[in-house]
N, C-alpha and C positions, 0 to 999 in steps of 0.2 A: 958713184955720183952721190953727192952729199943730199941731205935735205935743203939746205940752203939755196944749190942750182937750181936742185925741180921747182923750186918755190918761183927762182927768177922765170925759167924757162915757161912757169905755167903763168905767173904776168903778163909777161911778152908775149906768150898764148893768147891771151885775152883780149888785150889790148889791140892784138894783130888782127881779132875777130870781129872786134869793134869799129875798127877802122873801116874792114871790109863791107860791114853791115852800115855803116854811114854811106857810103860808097853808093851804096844799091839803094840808099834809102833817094839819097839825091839823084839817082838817074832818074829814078818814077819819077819824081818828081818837077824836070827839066820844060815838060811841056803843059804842065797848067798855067790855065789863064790866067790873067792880073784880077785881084780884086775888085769890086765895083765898086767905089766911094769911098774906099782905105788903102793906102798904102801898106807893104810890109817891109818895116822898119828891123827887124829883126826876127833869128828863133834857135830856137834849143832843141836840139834831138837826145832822148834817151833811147839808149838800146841793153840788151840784156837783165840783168837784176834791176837797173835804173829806172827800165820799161815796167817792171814788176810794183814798184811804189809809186809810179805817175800813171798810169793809165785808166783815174778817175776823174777824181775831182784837183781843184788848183783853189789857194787862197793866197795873196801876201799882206804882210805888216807894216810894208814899206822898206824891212833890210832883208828879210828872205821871204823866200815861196816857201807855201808849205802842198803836199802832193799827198794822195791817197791812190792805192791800188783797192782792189777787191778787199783784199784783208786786213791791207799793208799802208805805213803813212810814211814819206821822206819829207825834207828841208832843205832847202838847197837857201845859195848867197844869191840874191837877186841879180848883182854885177856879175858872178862868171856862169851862173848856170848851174854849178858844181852841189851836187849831193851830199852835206857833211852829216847829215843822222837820218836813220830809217828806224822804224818800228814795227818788229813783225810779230804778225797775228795780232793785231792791234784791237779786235772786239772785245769786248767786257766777256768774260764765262756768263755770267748772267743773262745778258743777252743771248749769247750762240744759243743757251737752254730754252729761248725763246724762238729758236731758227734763224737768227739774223747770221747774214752770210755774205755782207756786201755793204759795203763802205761808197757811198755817194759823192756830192757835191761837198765845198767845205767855205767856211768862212771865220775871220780873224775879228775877234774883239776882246780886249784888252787883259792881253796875257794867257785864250786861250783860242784853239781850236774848236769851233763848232764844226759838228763833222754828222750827215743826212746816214741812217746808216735803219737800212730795210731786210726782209726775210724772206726774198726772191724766189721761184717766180709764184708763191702763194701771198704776199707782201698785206699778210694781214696785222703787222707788227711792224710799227714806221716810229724811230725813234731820233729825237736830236743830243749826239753825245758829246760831252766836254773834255778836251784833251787839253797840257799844260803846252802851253808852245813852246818852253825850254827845254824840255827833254820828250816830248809827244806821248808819253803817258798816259794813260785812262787817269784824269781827274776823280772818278768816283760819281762825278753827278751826271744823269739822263734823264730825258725829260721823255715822255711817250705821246707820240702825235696823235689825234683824232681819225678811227680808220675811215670813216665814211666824208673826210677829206684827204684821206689818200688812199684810193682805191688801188692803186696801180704805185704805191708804195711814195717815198720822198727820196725823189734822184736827187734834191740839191736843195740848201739851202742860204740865206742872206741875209747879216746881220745889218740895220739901220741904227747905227751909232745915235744919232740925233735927234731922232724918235722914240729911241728903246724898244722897238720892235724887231722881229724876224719875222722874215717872210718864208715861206714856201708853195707850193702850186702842182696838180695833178702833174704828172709827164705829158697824158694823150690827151691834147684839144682841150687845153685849160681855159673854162671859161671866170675862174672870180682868180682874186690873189688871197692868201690864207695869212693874215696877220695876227701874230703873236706879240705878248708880252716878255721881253726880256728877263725879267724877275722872276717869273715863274711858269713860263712857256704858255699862260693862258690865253684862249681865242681872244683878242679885240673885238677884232670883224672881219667881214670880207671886201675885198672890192671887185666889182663886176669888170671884166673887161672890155673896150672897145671891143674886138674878135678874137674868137680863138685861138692860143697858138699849141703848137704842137712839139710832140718831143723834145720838151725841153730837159739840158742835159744840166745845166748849169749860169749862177746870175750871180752881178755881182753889185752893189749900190752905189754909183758916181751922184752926188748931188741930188734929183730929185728921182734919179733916174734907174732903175733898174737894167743894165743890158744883160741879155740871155742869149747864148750858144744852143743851137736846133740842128737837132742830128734829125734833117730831113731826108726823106727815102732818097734823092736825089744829088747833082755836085756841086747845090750852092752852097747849101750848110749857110744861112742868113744867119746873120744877126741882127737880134729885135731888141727897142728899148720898150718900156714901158713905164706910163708915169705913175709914179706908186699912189699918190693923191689921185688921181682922175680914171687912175684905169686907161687909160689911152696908151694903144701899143703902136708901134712905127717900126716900120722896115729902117735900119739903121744902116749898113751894105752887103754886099754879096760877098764871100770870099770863093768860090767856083775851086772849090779842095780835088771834087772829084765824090765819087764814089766807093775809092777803096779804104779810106779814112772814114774812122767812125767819131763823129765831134763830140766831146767829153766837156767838162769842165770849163769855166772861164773865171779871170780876174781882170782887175782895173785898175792902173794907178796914175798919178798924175806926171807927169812930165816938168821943165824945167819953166812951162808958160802955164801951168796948173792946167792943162789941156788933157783927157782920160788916153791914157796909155791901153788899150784892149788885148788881154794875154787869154789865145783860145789855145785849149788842150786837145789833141787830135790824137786816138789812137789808131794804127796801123797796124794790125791782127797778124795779118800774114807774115809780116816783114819784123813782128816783136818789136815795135818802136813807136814810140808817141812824141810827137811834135809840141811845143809851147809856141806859136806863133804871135808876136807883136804887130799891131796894126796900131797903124793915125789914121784918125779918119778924117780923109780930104774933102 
């Protein structure tokens, strides 16, 4: 048997495994309820290595998604789904030598990857790093967040085009929003919130509005907006995932009526596969 067969043989291997695992991914998935106040307009399932570079955080640019794993960063075309570059072992050595070990939330502005990237589960080292979005490369520049505003590390971050700010925010029971300067990541200020919200995984900025994906102990997994001016947070809808999905990551983009497209990242542990789920919300 030549090298060239095994090569095929071990494709169709793959590809046969994959199909199988989509397969299973969609039976679990048959009897969940409908969303509450969104429709699902579409979604992408990654399984195997693909599951490896999505199973964090989610940003787009408007022509590709970009995806972070634990270590790991892919790109995929917005229109097929399709994974065309990944980046592995994607932390700065600099950083690792500081215990960073986990690659968070991420967001897109102009020309690069910001990307939430902490030193679990001691997360006394909360850093925002810059990646090139043409080839996902460490840019070279980090910026080090404030620990005694991230106690519990920075799952995710959110750049405000408009404002020249980023935002970020505890995980557990966040009560202000953490705004920064784009230029040189320095505190502005804070803003108090209406109420608490909890475990947040991931935000992303539509207009004035922050919406954030809550990997809540339970199977609504809500999504909440928040006004980044006022602090006012709002139940935005339900998506009722379940409980075997851990809610990851979210992105946002506009539609053909300029209307927020909501793209939530679901990881599936057991089953090695994470969901990009599209909602409109009705």
């Amino acid at each position: 048997m030549t090298l060239g067969t095994v090569y095929v043989i071990f494709k169709k291997l793959i590809s046969l495994i994959a199909v199988i695992m989509l397969v299973i991914v969609g039976l679990d998935e048959m009897n969940l309820p409908s969303p509450d106040g969104a429709e699902i307009i579409g979604k992408n399932t990654y399984v195997l290595f693909d599951y490896q570079v999505t199973s964090q955080g989610v940003t787009n640019d408007g022509e590709y998604f970009y995806f972070s794993g634990n270590e790991h960063l892919g790109k995929a075309d917005m229109e097929t789904g399709e994974i065309s570059l990944i980046s592995i072992d994607a932390i700065p050595d600099e950083l690792k030598d500081k215990g960073c070990n986990h690659i968070g939330g991420l967001s897109y502005y102009n020309g690069y990857v910001y990307a939430a990237v902490e030193d679990g589960p001691d997360y006394l080292n909360s850093f925002i790093v810059l990646y090139d979005a043409d080839t996902l490369e460490y840019s070279g520049k980090y910026y080090a967040l404030p620990h005694d505003l991230h106690i519990e590390g920075v799952p995710w971050c959110a750049v405000d085009v408009e404002r020249n700010y980023l935002y970020t925010a505890e995980w557990s029971n966040a009560t202000v929003l953490n705004v920064f300067s784009l230029d040189d990541m320095s505190l502005v200020k804070t803003v108090a919130l209406s109420e608490p919200i909890d475990r947040i995984q991931g935000a992303e900025l539509f207009g004035d509005k922050l919406y954030m994906s809550c990997d809540e102990e339970n199977d609504k997994k809500r999504i909440f907006t928040l006004n980044v001016e006022t602090g006012e947070v709002e139940e935005c809808f339900v998506r009722n995932i379940g409980t075997v999905f851990e809610a990851e990551g979210l992105t946002v983009f506009a539609d053909e009526n300029g209307e927020p497209v909501i793209c939530v990242l679901d990881r599936g542990e057991r089953r090695a596969s994470t969901n990009l789920t599209f909602y409109d919300i009705t």
